[in-house]
C-alpha positions in Angstrom: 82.5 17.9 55.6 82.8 21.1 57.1 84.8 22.0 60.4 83.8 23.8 62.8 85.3 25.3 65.6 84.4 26.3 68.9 86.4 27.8 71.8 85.6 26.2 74.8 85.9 28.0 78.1 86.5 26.1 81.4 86.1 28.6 83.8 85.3 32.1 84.0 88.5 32.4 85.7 90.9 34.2 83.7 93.8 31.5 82.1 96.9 32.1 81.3 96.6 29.1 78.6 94.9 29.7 75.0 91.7 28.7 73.7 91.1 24.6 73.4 90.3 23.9 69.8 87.7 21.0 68.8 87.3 19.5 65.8 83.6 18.1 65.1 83.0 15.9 62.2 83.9 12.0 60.2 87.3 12.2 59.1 89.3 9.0 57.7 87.9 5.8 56.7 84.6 6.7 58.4 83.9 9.1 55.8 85.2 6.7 52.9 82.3 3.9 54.5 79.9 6.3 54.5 80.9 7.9 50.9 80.8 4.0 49.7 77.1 2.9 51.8 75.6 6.3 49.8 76.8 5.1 46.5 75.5 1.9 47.2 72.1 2.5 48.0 72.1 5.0 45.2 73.1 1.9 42.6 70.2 -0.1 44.2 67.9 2.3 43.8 69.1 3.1 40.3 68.6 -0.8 39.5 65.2 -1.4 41.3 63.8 1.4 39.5 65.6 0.8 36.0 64.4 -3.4 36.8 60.5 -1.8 37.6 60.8 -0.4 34.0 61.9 -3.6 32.8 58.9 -5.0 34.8 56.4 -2.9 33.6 57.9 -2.4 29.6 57.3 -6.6 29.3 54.1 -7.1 31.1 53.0 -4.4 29.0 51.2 -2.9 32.1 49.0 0.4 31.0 46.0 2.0 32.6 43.8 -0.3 31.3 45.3 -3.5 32.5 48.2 -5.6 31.7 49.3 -7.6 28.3 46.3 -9.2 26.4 44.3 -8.8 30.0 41.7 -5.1 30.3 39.7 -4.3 32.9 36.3 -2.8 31.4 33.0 -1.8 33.2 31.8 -5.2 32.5 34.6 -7.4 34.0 38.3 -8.4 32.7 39.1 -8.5 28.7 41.5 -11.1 28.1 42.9 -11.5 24.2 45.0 -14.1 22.9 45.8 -17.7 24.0 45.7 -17.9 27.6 46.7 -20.7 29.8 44.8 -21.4 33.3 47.1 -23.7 36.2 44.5 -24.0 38.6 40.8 -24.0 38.4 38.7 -20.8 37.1 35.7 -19.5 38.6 33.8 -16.8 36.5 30.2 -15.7 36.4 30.4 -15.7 32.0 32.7 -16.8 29.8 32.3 -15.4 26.5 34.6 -14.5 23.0 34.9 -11.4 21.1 31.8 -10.6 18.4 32.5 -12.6 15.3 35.5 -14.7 16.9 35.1 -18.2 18.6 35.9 -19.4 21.6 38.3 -22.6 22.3 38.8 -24.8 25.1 41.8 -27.2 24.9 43.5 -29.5 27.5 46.6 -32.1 27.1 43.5 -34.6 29.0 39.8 -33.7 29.4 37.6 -30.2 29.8 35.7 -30.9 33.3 32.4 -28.2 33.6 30.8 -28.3 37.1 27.3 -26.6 38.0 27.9 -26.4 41.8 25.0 -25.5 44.4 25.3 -23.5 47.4 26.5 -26.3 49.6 29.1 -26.4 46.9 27.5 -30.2 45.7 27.6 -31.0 42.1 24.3 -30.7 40.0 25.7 -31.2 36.5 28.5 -32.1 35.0 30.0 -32.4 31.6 33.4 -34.3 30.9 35.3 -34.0 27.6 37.7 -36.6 27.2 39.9 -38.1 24.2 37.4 -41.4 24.1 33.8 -40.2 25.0 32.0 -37.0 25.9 29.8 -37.9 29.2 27.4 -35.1 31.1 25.7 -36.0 34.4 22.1 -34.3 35.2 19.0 -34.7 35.8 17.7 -34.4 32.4 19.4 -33.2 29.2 17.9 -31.3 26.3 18.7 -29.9 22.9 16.4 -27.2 21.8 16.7 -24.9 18.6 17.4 -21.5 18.4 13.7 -20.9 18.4 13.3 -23.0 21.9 11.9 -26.3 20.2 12.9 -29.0 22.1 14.6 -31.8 19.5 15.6 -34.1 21.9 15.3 -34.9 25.4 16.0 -37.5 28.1 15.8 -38.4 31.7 15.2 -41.5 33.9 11.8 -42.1 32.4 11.9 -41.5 29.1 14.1 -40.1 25.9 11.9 -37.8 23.5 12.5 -36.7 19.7 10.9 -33.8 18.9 12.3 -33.7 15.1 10.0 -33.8 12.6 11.8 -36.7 11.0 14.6 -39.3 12.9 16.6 -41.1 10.3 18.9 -44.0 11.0 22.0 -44.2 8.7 23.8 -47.4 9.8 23.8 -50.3 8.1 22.6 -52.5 10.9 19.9 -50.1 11.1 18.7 -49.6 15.4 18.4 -52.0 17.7 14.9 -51.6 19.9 15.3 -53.5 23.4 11.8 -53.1 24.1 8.8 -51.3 22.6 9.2 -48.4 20.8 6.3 -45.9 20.1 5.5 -44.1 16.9 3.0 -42.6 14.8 4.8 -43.2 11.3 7.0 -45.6 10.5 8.8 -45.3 6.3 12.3 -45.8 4.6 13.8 -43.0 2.5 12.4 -42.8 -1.0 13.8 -45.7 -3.3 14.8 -47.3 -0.3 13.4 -50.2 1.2 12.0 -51.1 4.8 12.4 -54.2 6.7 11.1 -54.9 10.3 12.9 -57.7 12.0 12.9 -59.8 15.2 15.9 -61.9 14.8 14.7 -64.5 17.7 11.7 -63.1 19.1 8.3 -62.3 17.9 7.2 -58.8 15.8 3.5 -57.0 17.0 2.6 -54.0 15.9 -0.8 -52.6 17.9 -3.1 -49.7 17.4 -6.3 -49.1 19.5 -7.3 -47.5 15.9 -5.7 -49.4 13.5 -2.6 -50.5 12.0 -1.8 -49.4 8.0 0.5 -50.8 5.9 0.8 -48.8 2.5 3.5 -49.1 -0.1 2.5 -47.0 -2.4 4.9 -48.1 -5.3 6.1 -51.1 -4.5 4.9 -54.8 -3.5 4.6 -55.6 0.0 6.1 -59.0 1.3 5.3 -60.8 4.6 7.2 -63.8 4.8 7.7 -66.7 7.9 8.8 -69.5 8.6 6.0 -71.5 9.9 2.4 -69.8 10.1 1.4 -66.5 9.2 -1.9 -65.8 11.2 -5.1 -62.9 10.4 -7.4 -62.6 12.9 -10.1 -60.1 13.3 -11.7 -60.4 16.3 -15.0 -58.2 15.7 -14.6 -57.1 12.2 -13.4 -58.6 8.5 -10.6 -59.4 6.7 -10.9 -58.1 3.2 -8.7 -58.6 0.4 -9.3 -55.9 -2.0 -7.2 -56.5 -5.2 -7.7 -57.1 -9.3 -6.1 -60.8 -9.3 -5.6 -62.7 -5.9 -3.5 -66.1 -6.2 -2.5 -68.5 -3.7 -0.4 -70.4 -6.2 0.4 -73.7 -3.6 -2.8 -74.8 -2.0 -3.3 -78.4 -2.0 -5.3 -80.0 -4.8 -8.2 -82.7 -4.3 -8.1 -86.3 -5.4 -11.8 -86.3 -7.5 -11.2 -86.3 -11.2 -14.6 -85.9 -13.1 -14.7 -88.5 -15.9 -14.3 -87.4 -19.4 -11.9 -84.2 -20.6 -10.2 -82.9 -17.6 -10.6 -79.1 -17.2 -8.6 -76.3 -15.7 -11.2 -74.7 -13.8 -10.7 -75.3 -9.6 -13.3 -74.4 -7.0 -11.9 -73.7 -3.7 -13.1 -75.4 -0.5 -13.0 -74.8 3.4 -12.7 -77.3 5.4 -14.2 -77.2 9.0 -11.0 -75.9 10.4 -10.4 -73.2 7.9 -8.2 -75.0 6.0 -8.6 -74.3 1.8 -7.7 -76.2 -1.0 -8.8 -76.6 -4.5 -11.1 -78.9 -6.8 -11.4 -79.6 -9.7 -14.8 -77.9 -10.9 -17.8 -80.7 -12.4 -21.2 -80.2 -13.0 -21.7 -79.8 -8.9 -19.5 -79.0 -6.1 -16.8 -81.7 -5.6 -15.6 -80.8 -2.2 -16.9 -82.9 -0.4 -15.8 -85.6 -2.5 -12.1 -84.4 -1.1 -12.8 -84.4 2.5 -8.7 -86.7 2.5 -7.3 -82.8 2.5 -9.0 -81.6 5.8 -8.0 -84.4 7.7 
């Protein structure tokens, strides 16, 4: 550093002595500490600002944002894989045009609806064993808004045109089920089955049963029961045959025919006779009893 001198009077007084020289300034290992503390904080700020580089070089920080994340007019841009520590709150979630949009987790994928008291509405769990949403009532609609299925505490609605049924078992019904049309697949048959419990199909306007090609089987084990209450029973066909009703004792003397007449007894019950001249039945009153 420079030196400066200054002469330094005492007095006005004339003096026989000289002028006092002074020297002003950091001489000796002061100046080498403050030489050393300057090149110091000259090497830290050299680092700090070659490490912000650094920083900013591999965050890839730009104007627009930094690494895959942007900030657009509409919100923040995020591209690539991303990975989320804590919980995320965002108005929309949404992918790129064309590109689709993956959620994965090492456990489940929780989604809560909250309300303003912060309360949850709905929620929808994906786990590795089963997929379970809490709500009110759950829907699936088309892209067109038709509803194809629907349930709540009261009731579970199919809107399909067509509900099919692929297991081998077939569907289990608990209680009633109600219907308007009930058919198999093409070349496929159609069974309706109570295991241990009783089969009743009602209709304030009446119950069909069609097969259009194929024969129609009703089968039980002990009584199978047709009851019209204010109407008919008809049986509409080209050949009718009830192959195992029982057969009367009468034999009408000389050659035995093969021509029956069939008889009602006063409880409904109707067997066959063998035809004569007359009515035999009520020679063969022994099968009504």
């Amino acid at each position: 550093m420079p030196q400066e001198q200054y002469t330094h009077h005492r007095s006005t007084m004339p003096s026989s002595e000289g002028p006092q020289v002074y020297k002003v300034g950091i001489y000796g290992w002061r100046k080498r500490c403050l030489y050393f503390f300057v090149l110091l904080l000259m090497i830290l700020i050299l680092v700090n600002l070659a490490m912000t580089i650094w920083i900013l070089k591999v965050m890839n920080f730009t104007i627009d944002g930094m690494g895959n994340l942007r900030i657009t007019e509409k919100g923040l841009k995020l591209e690539g894989d991303s990975e989320f520590l804590q919980p995320l709150y965002a108005k929309e979630i949404q992918s790129r045009p064309g590109n689709a949009l993956y959620f994965k987790s090492a456990r489940n994928v929780t989604v809560n609806i909250l309300n303003d008291q912060s309360k949850v509405l709905t929620q929808l769990i994906t786990g590795p064993k089963a997929i379970v949403a809490y709500g009110k009532k759950f829907e699936v609609k088309t892209v067109s808004g038709k509803l194809l299925f629907s349930a709540d505490n009261n009731e579970v609605v199919v809107g399909a045109e067509r509900l099919r049924v692929l297991g081998a078992e077939g569907t289990v019904f608990p209680k009633s089920i109600e219907t308007p049309n009930v058919r198999a697949d093409p070349f496929k048959e159609l069974r309706l089955e109570s295991p241990t419990r009783s089969l009743v199909m009602e209709a304030p306007k009446g119950v069909e049963i069609n097969a259009e090609a194929g024969n129609m089987e009703a089968t039980c084990r002990t009584e199978l029961r047709l009851e019209s209450k204010d109407g008919e029973i008809k049986l509409d066909a080209a050949k009718i045959k009830l192959p195992r009703l029982p057969h009367g004792s009468y034999t009408p003397t000389g050659t035995r025919q093969k021509v029956f007449e069939i008889c009602v007894c006063a409880n409904g019950r109707l067997f066959l006779s063998q035809a004569g001249t007359g009515s035999t039945c009520q020679i063969n009153t022994s099968v009504c009893l």
